[in-house]
ROVOKOL-194556 format. One record per residue (C-alpha): residue in three letters; x, y, z. Coordinates in pm, whole numbers, plus 50000, padded with zeros to 5 digits. Layout:
N
ALAXYZ/...
***
This chain:
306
UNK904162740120336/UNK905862772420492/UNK907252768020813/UNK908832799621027/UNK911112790821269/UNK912812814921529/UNK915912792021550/UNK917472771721323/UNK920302760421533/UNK918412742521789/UNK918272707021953/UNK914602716522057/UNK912982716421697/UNK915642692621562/UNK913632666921443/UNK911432690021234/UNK914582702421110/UNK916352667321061/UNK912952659420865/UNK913582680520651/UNK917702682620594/UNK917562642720579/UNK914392647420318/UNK911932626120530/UNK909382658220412/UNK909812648420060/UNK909732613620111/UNK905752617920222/UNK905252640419957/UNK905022672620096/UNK907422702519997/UNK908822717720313/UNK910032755420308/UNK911752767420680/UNK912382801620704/UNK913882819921002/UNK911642846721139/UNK912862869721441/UNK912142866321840/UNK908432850921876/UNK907712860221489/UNK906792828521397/UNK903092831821571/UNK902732867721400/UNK903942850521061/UNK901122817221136/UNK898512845121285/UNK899112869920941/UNK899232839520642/UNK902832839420615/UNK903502808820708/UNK901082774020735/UNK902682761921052/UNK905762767221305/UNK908282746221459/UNK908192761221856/UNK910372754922164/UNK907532760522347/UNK903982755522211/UNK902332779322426/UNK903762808622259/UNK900982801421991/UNK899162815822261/UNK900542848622227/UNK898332855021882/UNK896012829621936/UNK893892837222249/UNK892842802822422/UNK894052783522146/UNK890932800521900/UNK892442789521576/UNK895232770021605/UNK896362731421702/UNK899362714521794/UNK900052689421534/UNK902592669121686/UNK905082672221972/UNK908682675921812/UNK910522671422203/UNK908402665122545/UNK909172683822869/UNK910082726022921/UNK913702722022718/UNK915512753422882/UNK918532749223097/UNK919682775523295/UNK923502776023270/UNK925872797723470/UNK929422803723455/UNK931692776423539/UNK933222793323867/UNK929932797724056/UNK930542782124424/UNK926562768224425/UNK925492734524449/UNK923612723624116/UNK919842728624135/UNK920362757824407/UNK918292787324314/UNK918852808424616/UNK922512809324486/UNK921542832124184/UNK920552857524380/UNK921832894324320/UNK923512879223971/UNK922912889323635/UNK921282863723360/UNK919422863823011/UNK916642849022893/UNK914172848822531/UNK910822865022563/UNK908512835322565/UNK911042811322743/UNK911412839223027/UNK908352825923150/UNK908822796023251/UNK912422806623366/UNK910642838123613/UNK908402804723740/UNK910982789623871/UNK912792813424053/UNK909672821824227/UNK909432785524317/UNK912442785424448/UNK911802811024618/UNK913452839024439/UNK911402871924338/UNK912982876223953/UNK911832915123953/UNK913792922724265/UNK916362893724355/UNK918092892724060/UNK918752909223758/UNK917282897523416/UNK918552915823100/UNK917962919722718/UNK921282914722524/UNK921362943322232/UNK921452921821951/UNK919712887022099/UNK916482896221860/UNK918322901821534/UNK916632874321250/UNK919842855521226/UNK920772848821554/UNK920102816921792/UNK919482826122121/UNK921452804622353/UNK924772804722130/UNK924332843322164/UNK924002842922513/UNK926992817622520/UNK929252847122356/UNK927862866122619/UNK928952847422919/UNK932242843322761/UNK932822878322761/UNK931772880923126/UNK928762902423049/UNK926422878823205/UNK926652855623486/UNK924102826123306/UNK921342826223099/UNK918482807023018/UNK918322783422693/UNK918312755222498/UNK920732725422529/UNK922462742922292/UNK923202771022403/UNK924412748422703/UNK926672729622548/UNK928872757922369/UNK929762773022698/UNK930222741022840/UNK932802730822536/UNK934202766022600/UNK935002754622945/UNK933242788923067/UNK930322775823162/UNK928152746923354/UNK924312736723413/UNK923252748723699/UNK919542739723646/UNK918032714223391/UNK914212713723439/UNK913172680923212/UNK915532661223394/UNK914622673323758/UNK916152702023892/UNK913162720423836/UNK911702732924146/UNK907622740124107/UNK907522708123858/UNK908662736123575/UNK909322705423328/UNK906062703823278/UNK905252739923108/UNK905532733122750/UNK907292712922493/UNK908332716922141/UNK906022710521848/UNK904522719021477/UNK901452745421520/UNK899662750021243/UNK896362767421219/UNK892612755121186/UNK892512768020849/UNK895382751520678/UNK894812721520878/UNK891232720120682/UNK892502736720350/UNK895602711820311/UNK894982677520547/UNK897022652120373/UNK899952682120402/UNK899462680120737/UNK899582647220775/UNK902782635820577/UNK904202663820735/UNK903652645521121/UNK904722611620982/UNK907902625920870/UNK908612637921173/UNK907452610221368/UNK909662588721163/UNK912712610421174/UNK911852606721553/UNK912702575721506/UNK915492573321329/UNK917312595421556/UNK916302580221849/UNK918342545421637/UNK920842564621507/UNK921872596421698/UNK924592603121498/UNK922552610721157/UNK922432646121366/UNK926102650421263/UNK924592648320893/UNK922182673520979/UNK924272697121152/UNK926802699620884/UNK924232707920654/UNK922132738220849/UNK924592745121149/UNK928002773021203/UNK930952750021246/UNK931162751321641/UNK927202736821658/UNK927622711121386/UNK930362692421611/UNK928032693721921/UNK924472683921791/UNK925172645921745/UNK926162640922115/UNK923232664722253/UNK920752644422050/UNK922172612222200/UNK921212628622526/UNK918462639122406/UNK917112611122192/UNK914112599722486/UNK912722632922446/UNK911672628022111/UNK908142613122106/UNK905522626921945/UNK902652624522189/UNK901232648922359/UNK898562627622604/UNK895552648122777/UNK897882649623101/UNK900852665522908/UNK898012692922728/UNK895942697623132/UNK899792704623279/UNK900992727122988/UNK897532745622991/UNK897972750923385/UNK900992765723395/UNK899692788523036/UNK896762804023284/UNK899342806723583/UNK901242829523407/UNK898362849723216/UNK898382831322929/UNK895532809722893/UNK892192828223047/UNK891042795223229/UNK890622757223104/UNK889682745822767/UNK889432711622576/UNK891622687522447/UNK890122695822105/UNK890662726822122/UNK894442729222190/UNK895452693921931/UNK895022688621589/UNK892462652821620/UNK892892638721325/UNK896962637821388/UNK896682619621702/UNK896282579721496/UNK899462595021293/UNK901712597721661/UNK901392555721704/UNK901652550721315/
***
């Protein structure tokens, strides 16, 4: 199974890739490839037969080549709730959670994740085309690079007053001292119930799911079981780290995956697909409703409670 991933140093997708640095893949039987594609390539890599699935931060950006989920399924939820943070630089004066604070700053965000980001200023209240200033970093795109350790060098530097990422991304300005949350959606802060926009999980297409079924399938028991295990044993992220991670990540995944660690289920209920598939069509996404079936994978759903 080919799987194209955008980021491969990422706390979001971590338990696809603990799955298969820990060799829970091979231990069902199926032989995992993860390749690192650029930006949102992973849906033009699934859409074009490059790859048979992705790992995504954000599940709706299967939408972006796959027009009311025509085509495609979510397999299996690899982290539940939106998973961006917005973090600023440590010497803000604002309250945490106060979005009238950013305005007439400067801050960064991923194309796809920039969604949900531009929904939440506007439900705080903010307009993000005229408040504030949202930039591209020269560079942020490149194949190799992981977003919100980029835009960590970036605040460093003072080029940027936040940005909007993963907890990683987070955490490496925090250890840097530069930088603090200002706004952490899955656990609250999120003004316009944000948290609810997405989550992280495998997408594979109807094709391969029909073509290659028991692939599928071992593939969402390893990662429910990795799931698992880190949810046990946090610190087998250290293992993981060390293995696919620069230095300066390796020694902060085990303690975000502690944190992290009741985000990883691997359900994704009606409620979670009717609230994801809202927000999808409030941004332009999603042309109106549509099925259950017709966003998840059915036959994976027995394998989430396995």
């Amino acid at each position: 199974m080919r799987i194209a991933a955008v980021d491969l140093v990422s706390n979001t997708c971590f338990p696809a890739l603990a799955a298969y640095e820990l060799g829970y893949f091979k231990a069902e039987g199926v032989d995992v490839e993860i390749e690192l594609v650029s930006a949102i390539g992973s849906t033009k890599a699934l859409r074009n037969g490059e790859a048979d699935a992705m790992i995504a931060g954000s599940v709706f950006d299967a939408l972006t080549e796959f027009k009311d989920w025509q085509g495609a399924k979510v397999c299996v939820a690899l982290s539940q709730g939106t998973p961006w943070l917005l973090t600023v630089r440590a010497d803000l004066p604002a309250s945490r959670g106060d979005v009238q604070a950013l305005r007439g700053m400067t801050f960064t965000a991923a194309e796809g994740p920039d969604l949900a980001f531009k929904q939440m200023l506007r439900s705080g209240g903010l307009d993000p085309e005229n408040d504030l200033n949202i930039i591209d970093l020269p560079g942020a795109k490149d194949r190799d690079v992981s977003f919100g350790v980029f835009a960590a060098e970036a605040l460093t530097e003072g080029k940027i007053d936040g940005y909007w990422s993963n907890a990683m991304g987070a955490e490496t300005a925090i250890s840097r001292g530069v930088g603090k949350i200002h706004v952490d959606v899955r656990r609250g802060d999120d003004p316009g119930d944000v948290r609810f926009a997405t989550c992280a999980g495998l997408v594979s297409t109807d094709e391969y799911i029909a073509r290659e079924p028991e692939s599928v399938d071992a593939a969402v028991r390893a990662i429910v079981k990795v799931q698992k295990a880190l949810q046990a044993h946090p610190t087998l992220a250290r293992k993981v780290g060390e293995g696919l991670f620069p230095p300066e990540a390796a020694s902060l995944i085990a303690t975000i995956v502690e944190r992290d660690a009741p985000f990883y289920d691997p359900a994704m209920p009606k409620e979670t697909v009717s609230r994801m598939n809202a927000f999808a069509q409030s941004v332009g996404q999603l042309s109106g409703p549509v099925p259950y079936e017709q966003v998840i994978a059915a036959r994976c759903v027995k394998l989430w409670t396995e």
